[in-house]
N, C-alpha and C positions, 0 to 999 in steps of 0.2 A: 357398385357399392364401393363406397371410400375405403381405403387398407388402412388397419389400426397403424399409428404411428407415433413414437415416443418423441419428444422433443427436449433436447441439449439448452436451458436459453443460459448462455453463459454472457458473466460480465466481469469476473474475477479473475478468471482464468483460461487467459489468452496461450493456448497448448494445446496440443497435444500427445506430447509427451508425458507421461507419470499424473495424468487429471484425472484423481479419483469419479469425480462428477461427470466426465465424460463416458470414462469406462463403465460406471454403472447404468448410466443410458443407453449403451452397446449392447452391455448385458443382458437390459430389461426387452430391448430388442430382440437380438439374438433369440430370445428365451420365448418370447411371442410370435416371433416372422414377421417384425413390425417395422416400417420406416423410421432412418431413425432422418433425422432434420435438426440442424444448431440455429436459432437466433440469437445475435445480436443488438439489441435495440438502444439507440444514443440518444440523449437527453441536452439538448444544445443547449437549454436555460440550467443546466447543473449548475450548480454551487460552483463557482470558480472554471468551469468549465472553459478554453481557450486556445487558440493556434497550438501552441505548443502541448501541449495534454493531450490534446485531439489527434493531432500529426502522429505522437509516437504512437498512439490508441490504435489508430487507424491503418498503420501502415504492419504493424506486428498484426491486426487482422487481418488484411488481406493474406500475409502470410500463412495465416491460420489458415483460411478459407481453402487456398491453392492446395496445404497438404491433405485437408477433408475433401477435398472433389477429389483426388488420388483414393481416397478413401470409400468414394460414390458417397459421399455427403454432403449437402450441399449446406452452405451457409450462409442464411440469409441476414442482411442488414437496413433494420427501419431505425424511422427517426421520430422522434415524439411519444405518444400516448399510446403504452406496451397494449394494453388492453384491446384499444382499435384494434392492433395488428395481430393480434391472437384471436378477433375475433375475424379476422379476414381470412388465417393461416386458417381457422377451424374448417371454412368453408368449401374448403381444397383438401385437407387432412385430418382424417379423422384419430384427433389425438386423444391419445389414452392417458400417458403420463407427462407430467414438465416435472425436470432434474434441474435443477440451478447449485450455484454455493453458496457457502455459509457466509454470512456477511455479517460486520459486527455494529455499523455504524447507521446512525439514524436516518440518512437520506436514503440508500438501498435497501432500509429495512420497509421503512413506507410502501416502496414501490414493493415489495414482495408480499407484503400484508394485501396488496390492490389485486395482486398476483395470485394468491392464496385464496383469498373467497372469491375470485372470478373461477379456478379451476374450479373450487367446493360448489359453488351454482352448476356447473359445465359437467360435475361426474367425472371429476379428471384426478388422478393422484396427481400431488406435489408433494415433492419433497427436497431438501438440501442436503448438501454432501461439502464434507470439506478440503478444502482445497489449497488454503494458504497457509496450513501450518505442518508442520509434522505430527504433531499428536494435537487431535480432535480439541480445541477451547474450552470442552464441555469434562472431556473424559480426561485432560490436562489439571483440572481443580474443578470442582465446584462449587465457588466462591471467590468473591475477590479477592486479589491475593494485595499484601501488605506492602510486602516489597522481595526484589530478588533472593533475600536468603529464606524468606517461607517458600517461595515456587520452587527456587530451585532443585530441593532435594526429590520434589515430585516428580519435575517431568524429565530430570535426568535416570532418576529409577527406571523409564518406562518407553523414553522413547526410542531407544536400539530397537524396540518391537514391531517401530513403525517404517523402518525406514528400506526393510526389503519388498518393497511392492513388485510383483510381476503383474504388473498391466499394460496389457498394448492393445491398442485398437488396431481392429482388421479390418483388410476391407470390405463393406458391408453388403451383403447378398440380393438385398432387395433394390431395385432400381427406382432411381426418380432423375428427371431430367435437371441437370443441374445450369441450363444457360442462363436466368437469373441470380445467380449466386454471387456474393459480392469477391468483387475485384480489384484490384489497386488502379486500373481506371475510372470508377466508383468513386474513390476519392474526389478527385478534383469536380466532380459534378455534385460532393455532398456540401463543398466550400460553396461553391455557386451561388446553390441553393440559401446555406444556413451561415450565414453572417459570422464570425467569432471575433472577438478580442485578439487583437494583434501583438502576440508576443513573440520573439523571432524562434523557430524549432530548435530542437537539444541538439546537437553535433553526435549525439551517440547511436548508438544503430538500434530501434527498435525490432523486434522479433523473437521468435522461440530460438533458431540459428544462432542470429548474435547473442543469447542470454548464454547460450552454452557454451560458445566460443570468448564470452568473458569468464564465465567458470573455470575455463580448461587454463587459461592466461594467467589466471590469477593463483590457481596452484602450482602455476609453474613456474612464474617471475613473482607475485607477488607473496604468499604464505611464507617465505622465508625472509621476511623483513614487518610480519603482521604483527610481531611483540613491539616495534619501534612508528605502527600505526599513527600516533598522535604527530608525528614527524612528518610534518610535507613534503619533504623530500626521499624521505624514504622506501614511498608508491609500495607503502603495504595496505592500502586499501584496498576492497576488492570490487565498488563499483559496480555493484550488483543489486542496490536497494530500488532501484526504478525499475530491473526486471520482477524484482518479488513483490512490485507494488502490483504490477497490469498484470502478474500470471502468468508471466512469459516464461518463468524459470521455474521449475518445481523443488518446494525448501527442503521433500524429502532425497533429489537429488545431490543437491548442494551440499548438506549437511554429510550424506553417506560418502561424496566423493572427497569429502576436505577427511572426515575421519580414517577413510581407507588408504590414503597415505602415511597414517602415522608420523605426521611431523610432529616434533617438538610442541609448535603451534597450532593446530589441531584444536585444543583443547580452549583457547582462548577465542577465537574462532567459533565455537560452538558456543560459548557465553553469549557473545553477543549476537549471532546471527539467528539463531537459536534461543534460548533460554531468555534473553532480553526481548527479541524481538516477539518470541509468544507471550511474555506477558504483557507486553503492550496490547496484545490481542486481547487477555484476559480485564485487563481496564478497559478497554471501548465496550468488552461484550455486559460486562456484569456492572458500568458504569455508566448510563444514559448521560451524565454530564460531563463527557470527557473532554472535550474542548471549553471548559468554565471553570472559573475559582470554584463553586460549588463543588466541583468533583476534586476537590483535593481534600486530605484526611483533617481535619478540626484541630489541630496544632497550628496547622501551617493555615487555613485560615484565619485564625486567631491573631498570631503573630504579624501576619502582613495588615490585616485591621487594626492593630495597635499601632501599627507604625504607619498609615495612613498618610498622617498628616505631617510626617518627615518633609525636613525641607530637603527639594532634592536639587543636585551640582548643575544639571537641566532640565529641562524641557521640551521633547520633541513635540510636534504633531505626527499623524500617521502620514501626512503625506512629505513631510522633509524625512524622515526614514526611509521611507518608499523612494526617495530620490539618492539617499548615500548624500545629507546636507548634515552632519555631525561634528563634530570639533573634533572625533576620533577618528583616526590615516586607518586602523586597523578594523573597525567596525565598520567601516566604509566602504574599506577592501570587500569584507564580506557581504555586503548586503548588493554590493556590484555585481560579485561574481554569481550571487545567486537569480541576480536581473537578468545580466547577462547570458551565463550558462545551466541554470537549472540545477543547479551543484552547490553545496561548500560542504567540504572536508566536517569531518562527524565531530572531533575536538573543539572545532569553532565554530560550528551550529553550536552549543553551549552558551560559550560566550555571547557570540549574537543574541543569543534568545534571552540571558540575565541582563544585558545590557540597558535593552528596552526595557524591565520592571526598572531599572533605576529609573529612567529618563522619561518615564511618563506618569501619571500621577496617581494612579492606582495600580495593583495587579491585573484586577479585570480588564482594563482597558488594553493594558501590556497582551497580555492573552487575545486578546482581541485582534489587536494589529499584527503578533504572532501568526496567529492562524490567517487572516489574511496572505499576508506576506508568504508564508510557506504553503500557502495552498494554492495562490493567484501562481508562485513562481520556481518553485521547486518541483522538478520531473515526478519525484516519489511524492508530491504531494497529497493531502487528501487520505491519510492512510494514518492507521494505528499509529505505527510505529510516531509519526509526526507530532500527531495531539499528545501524546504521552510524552517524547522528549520536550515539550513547548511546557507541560504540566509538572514534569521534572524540576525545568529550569528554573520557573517562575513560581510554580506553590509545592515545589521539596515533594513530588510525589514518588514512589517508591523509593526514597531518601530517610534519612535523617535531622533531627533538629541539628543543628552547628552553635556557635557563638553568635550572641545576640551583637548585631550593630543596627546601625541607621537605615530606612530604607527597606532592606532585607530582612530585620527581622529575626528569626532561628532559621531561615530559609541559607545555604548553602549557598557565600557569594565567587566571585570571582573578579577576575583583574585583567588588564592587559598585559602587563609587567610577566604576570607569571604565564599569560595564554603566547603571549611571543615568545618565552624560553620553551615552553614545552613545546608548541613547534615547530618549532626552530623557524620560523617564517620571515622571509626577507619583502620587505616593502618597496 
């Protein structure tokens, strides 16, 4: 007789440290005398999916995997169509429950919808837990929020509540052979196998280790230069938005360890890493158009449909963009560095992204090569936080109307002139 067995299938969050979703898998475990088993299952035709996405994906997994086999958990990694492979796992493991996270974006909600009524056929609970915010999306607001100054005073009220978690996974009593479990030898036979777009890898170190070892870096050289942020030279960034995108880093770590210093900056720090960054959450969850004109509030569509038909100083295509072929040395720079490294500094993500609604001919279409661009080539790609600052930039979303001009509209422009003094950026 098959042993009841709880199953982890994580795609969010690549940890084991502070994963609510894992630990309640443990739990449900524990609680039953049930195996517990993590899949991973990769989708090679993903949306922008590529060399580099993959590489950092893949290599913080194996990470994962190595400290869950310490755990006597094995963690398995298929490729394709979840369902086949759940129903292969069933035939080996008699699963009772799937635990996943909470996802807010359309393409991983599908697959959990396919996920959802294959358990409900199967007699299996499912359920999600969340994972990438500090306070729950749901118990954060419920409703879309307007803009920063309606969110804020919520989930600053509430979330000190969330940020003492004692959860640690132990390691797990029940036995299962783990020599199938993926490997970081795995890898180069999944390239083999599954073809990707060649985009050259990030230079930054995937993993839960390196997530924490930028954490530790950055309160300790960087937080005392994070009010002078906007400043490239300043290296008050913290370089942390690619571990919070793949899971690697837990935000109720982050947040608890920058507050429990009591720096000065602390506080500004939590704005944005924090309080910005969940309600980006709060737009992708309670907005199915968040990568569209459509998902911006009725001012700011209004306004850019009136100005439509502006004559605009250029005209790109998306793929002289995509090459850095502009008349601007500064927009250039950036849209390089982002080919190149997977990166551009969060002040001039901004710029870049207003630049394109000038020089192409609609908003929409701006948004469009937007999301492209930041999803094909940016590490944190793919992610709330992304769509919402592109939706920011381009239709004034948790913004205000400004002065009306050419082009923009009441949308909130910007310039070169003032983006080079504010960061101080030498070309």
């Amino acid at each position: 007789m098959k042993q009841a067995t709880v199953l982890y299938w994580a795609s969010r969050a690549l940890r084991t440290h502070e994963n609510p979703a894992f630990y309640q898998a443990q739990q449900i475990a524990l609680t039953q005398k049930a195996q517990l088993i993590v899949l991973f299952n990769a989708y090679p035709r993903f949306p922008h999916a590529n060399l580099r996405n993959m590489d950092f994906l893949l290599k913080g997994l194996a990470e994962m995997s190595d400290t869950c086999a310490q755990l006597n958990i094995p963690l398995y990694f298929r490729v394709g169509n979840i369902i086949d492979h759940l129903e292969t796992l069933k035939q080996t493991f008699n699963i009772q429950h799937i635990i996943t996270e909470v996802h807010v974006l359309r393409p991983l909600l599908a697959v959990q919808a396919l996920v959802s009524n294959w358990s409900y056929a199967n007699q299996i609970r499912f359920f999600k837990v969340n994972t990438a915010c500090v306070v729950p999306v749901q118990e954060a607001s419920p409703k879309l929020e307007f803009a920063a100054r309606t969110f804020r005073p919520k989930i600053m009220k509430i979330y000190k509540d969330y940020l003492e978690m004692d959860i640690h996974l132990i390691k797990h009593p029940q036995t299962i052979i783990l020599d199938d479990r993926f490997k970081v030898a795995d890898i180069a036979a999944f390239y083999a196998s599954t073809p990707l777009p060649y985009i050259e890898p990030s230079k930054l170190l995937p993993g839960e280790t390196a997530a924490i070892e930028q954490l530790n870096f950055f309160i300790a050289h960087g937080l005392d230069n994070y009010d002078r942020r906007n400043e490239i030279d300043a290296k008050g960034q913290s370089y942390l938005s690619a571990y919070l995108h793949y899971g690697m880093l837990a935000p109720t770590k982050m947040i608890r360890e920058v507050l429990n210093t009591n720096h000065p900056n602390a506080a500004l720090f939590i704005e944005e890493a924090m309080v910005r960054r969940e309600l980006a959450e709060n737009y992708c969850f309670y907005n199915p158009n968040y990568d569209k004109l459509e998902g911006a509030w009725p001012w700011a569509i209004e306004t850019l449909k009136r100005h439509e038909q502006d004559e605009r100083p250029y005209l790109y295509s998306r793929e002289s963009l995509e090459k850095a072929q502009t008349h601007d040395d500064l927009w250039n720079h950036c849209q390089r560095q982002i080919v190149e490294e997977g990166y551009l500094h969060s002040y001039l993500r901004m710029y870049w992204a207003k630049m394109v609604l000038l020089w192409t001919k609609n908003a929409s279409e701006a948004i469009d090569i937007l999301v492209h661009l930041n999803d094909t080539y940016m590490l944190d790609g793919r992610d709330p936080n992304g769509y919402t600052g592109i939706l920011w930039s381009v239709a004034g979303v948790h913004d205000r109307p400004w002065f009306d001009r050419p082009v923009f509209g009441l949308i909130r422009a910007m310039g070169k002139e003032g983006s080079l003094k504010k960061t101080k950026i030498k070309l």
